[in-house]
DRENTORKOL-3810 file (N, C-alpha, C; in nm, 4 decimals):
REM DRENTORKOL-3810
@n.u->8.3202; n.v->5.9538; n.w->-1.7738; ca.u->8.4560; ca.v->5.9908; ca.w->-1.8095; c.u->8.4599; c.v->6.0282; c.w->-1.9576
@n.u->8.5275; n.v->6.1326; n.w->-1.9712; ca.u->8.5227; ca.v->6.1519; ca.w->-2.1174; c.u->8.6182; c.v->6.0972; c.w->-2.2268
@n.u->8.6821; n.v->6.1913; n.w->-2.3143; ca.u->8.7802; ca.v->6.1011; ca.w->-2.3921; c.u->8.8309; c.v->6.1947; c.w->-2.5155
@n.u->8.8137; n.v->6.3421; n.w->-2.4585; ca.u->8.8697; ca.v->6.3890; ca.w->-2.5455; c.u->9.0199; c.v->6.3859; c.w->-2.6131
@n.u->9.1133; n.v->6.3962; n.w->-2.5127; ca.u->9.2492; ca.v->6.3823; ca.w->-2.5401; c.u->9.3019; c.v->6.2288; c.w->-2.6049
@n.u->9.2111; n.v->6.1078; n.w->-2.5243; ca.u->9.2328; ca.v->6.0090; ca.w->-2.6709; c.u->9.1380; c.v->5.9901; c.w->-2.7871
@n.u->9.0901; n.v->6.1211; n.w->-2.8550; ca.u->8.9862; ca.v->6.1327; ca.w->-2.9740; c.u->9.1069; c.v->6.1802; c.w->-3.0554
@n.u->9.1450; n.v->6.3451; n.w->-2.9750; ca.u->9.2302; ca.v->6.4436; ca.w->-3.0369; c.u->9.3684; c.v->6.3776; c.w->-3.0665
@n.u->9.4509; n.v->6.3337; n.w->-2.9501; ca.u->9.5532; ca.v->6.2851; ca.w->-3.0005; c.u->9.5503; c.v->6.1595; c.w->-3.1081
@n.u->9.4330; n.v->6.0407; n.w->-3.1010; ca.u->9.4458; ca.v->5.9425; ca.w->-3.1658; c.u->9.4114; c.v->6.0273; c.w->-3.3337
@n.u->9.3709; n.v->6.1531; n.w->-3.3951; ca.u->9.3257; ca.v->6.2145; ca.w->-3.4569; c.u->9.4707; c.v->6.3390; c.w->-3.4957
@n.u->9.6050; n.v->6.3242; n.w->-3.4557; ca.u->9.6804; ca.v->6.3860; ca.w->-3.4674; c.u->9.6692; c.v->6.5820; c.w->-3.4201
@n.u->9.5363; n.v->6.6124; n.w->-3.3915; ca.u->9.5109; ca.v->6.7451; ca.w->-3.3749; c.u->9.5621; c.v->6.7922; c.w->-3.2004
@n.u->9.6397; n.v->6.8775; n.w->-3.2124; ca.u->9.6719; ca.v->6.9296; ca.w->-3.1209; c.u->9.5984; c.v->7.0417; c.w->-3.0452
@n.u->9.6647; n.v->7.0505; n.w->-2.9342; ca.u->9.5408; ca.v->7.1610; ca.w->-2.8266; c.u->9.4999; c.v->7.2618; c.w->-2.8420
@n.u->9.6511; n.v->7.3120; n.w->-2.9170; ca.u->9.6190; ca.v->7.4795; ca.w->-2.9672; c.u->9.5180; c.v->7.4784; c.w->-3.0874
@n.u->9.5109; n.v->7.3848; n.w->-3.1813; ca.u->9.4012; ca.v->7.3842; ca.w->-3.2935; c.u->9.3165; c.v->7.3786; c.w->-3.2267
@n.u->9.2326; n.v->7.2692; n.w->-3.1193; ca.u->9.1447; ca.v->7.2616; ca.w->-3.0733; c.u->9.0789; c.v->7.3530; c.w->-2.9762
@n.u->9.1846; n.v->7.4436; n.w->-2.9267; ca.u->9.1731; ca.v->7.5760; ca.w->-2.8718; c.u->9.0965; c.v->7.6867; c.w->-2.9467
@n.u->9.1655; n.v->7.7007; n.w->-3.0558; ca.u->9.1632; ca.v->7.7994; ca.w->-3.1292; c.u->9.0606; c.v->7.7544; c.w->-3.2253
@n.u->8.9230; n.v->7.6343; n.w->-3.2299; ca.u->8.8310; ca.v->7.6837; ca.w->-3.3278; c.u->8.7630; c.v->7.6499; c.w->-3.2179
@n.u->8.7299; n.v->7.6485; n.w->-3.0679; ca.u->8.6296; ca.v->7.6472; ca.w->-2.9687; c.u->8.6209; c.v->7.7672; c.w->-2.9298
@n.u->8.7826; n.v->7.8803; n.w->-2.9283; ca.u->8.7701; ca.v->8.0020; ca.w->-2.9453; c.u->8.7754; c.v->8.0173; c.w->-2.7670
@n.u->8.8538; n.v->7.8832; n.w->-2.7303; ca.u->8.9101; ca.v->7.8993; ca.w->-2.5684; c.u->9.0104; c.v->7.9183; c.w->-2.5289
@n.u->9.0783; n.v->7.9254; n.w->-2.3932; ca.u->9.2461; ca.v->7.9168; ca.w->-2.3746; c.u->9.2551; c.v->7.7627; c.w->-2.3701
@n.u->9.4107; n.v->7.7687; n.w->-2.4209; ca.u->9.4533; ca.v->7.5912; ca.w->-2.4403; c.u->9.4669; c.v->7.5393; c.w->-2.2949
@n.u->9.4575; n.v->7.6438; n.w->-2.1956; ca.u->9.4594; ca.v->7.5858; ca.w->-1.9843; c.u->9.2940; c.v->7.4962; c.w->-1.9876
@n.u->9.1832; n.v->7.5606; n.w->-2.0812; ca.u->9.0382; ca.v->7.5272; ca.w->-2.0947; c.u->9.0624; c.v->7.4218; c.w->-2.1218
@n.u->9.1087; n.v->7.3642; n.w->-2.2458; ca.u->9.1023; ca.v->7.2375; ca.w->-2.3058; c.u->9.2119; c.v->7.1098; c.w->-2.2102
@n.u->9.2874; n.v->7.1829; n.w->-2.1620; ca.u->9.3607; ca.v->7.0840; ca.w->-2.0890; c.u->9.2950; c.v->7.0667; c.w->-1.9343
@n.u->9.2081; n.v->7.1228; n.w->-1.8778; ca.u->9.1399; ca.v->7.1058; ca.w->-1.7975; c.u->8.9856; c.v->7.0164; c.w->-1.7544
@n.u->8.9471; n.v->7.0570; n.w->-1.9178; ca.u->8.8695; ca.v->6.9470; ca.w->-1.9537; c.u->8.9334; c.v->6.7967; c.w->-1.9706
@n.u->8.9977; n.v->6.7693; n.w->-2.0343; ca.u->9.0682; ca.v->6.6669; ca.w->-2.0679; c.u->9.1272; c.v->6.5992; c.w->-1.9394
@n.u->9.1774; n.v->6.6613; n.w->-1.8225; ca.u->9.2277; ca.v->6.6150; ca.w->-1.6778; c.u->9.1333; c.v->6.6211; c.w->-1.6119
@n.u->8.9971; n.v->6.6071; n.w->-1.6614; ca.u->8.8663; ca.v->6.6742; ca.w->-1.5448; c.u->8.8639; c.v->6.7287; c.w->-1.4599
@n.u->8.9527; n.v->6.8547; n.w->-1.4439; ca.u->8.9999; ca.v->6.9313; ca.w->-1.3496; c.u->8.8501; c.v->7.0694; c.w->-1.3829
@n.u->8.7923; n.v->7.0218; n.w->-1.4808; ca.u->8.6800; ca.v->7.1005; ca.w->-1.5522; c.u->8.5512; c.v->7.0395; c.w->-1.6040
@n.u->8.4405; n.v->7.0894; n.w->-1.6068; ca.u->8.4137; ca.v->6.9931; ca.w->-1.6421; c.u->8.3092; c.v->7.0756; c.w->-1.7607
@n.u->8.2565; n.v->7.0278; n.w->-1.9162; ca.u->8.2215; ca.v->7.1119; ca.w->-1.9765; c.u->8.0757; c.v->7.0582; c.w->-2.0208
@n.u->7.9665; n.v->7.2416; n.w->-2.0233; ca.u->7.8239; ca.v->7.1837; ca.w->-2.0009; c.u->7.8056; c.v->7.1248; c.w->-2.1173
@n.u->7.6850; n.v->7.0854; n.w->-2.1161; ca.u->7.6419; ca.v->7.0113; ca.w->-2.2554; c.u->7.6563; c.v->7.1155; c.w->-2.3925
@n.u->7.6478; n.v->7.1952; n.w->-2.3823; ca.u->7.6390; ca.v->7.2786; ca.w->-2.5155; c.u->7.7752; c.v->7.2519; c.w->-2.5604
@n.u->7.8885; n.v->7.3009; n.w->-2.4533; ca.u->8.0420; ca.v->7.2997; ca.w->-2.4816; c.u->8.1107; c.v->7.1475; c.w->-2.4894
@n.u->8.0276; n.v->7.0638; n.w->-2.4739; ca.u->8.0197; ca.v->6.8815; ca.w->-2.5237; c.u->8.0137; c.v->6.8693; c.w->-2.6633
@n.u->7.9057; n.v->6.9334; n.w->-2.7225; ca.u->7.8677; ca.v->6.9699; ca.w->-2.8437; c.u->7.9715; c.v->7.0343; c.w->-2.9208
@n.u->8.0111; n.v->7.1948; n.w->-2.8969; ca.u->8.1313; ca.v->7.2507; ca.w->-2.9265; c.u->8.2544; c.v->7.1860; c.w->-2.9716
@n.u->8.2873; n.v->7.0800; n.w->-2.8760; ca.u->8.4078; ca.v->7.0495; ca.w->-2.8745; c.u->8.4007; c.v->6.8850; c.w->-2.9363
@n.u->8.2761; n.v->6.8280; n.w->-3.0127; ca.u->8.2371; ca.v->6.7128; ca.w->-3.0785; c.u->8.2939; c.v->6.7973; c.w->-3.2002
@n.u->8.2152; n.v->6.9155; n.w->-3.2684; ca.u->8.2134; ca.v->6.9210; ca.w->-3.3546; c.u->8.3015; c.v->7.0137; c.w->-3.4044
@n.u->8.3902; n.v->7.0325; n.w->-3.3224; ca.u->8.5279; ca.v->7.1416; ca.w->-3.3380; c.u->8.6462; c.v->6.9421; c.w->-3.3911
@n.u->8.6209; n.v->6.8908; n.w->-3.3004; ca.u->8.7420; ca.v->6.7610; ca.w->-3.3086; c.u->8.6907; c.v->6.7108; c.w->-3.4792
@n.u->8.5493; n.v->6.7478; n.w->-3.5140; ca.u->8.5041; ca.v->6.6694; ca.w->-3.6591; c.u->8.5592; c.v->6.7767; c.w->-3.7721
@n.u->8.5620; n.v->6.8485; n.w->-3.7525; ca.u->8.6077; ca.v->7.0089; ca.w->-3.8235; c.u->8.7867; c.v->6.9710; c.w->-3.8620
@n.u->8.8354; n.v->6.9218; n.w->-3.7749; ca.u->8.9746; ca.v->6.9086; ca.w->-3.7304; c.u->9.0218; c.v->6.7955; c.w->-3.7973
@n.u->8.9043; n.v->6.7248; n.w->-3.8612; ca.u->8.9147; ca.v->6.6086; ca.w->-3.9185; c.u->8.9051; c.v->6.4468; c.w->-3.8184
@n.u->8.8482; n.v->6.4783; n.w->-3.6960; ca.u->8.8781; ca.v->6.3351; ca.w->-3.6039; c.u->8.7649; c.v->6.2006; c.w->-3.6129
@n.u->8.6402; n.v->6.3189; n.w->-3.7460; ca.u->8.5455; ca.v->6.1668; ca.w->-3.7361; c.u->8.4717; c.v->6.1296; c.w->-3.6721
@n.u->8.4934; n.v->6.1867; n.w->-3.5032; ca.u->8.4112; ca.v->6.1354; ca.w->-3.4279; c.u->8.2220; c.v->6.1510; c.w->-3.3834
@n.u->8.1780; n.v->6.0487; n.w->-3.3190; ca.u->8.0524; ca.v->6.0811; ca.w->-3.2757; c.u->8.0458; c.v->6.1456; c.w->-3.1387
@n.u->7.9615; n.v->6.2227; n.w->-3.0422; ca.u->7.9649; ca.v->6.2207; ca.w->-2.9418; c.u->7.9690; c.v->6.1276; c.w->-2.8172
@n.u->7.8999; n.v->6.0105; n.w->-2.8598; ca.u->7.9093; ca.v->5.8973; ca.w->-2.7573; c.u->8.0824; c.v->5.8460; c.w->-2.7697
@n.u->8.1491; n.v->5.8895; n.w->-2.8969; ca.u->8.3227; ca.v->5.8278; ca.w->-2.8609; c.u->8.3979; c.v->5.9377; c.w->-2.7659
@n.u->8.3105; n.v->6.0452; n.w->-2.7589; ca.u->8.4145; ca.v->6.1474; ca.w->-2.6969; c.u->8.3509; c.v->6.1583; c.w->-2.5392
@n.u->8.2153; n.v->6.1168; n.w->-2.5647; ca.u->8.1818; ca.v->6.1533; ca.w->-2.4123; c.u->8.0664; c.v->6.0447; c.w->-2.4130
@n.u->8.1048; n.v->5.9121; n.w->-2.3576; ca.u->8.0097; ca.v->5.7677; ca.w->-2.3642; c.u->7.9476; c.v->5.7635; c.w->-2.2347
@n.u->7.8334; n.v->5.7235; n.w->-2.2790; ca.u->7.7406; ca.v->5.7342; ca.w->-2.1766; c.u->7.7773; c.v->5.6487; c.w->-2.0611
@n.u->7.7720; n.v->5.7145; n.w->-1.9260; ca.u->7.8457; ca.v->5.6816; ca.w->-1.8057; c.u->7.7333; c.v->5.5433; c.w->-1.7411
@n.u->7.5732; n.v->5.5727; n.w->-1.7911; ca.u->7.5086; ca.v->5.4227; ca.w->-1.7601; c.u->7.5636; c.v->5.3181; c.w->-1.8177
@n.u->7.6510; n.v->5.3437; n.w->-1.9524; ca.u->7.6808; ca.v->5.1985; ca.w->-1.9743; c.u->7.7676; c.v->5.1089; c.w->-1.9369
@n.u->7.8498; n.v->5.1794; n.w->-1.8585; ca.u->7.9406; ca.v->5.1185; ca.w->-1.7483; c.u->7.9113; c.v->5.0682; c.w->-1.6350
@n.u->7.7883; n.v->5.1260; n.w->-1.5830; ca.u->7.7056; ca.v->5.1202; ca.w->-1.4421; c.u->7.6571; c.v->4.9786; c.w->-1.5186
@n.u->7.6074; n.v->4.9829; n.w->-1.6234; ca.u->7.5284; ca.v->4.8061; ca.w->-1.6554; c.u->7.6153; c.v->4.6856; c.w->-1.6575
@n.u->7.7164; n.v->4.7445; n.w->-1.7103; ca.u->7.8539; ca.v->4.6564; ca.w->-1.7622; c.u->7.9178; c.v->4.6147; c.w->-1.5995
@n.u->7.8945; n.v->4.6583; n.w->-1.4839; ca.u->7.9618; ca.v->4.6634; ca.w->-1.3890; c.u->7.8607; c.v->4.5748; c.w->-1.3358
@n.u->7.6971; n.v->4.6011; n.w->-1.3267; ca.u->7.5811; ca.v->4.5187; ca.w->-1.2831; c.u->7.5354; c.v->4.3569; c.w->-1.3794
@n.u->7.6661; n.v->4.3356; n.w->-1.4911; ca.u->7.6572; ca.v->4.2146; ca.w->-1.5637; c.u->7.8107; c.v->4.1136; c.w->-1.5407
@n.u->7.8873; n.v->4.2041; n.w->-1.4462; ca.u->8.0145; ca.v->4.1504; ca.w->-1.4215; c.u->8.0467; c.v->4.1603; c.w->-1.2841
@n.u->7.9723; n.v->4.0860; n.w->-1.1826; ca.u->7.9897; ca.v->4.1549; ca.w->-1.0380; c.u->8.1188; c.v->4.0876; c.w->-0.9629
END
């Protein structure tokens, strides 16, 4: 699961900024964000370092955390 929309919003940057330096439509970014989409690794990348540009700080594991570590967390809490 990802986490863009609570990176961006907790980061005050809105969709159309985040639109407009990935150089997508703002339907793209809101599709990602509802996983109605889902975006390859390069555009993971893109959109890490478009939210750091924007000022949000973040690393990639806050925007898109690795999905084994839930699978362990789930196999230490049964």
């Amino acid at each position: 699961m990802q986490r863009i929309r609570k990176v961006r919003e907790a980061s005050g940057i809105s969709v159309k900024d985040l639109a407009e330096v990935l150089n997508i439509e703002v339907s793209t970014v809101y599709h990602y964000e509802t996983n109605r989409r889902t975006p390859d690794f390069n555009q993971c990348w893109n959109i890490v370092n478009a939210l750091n540009k924007l000022g949000a700080g973040c690393s990639f594991a806050d925007v898109f955390p690795n999905p084994a570590s839930s699978i362990d967390d789930q196999d230490q809490n049964p």
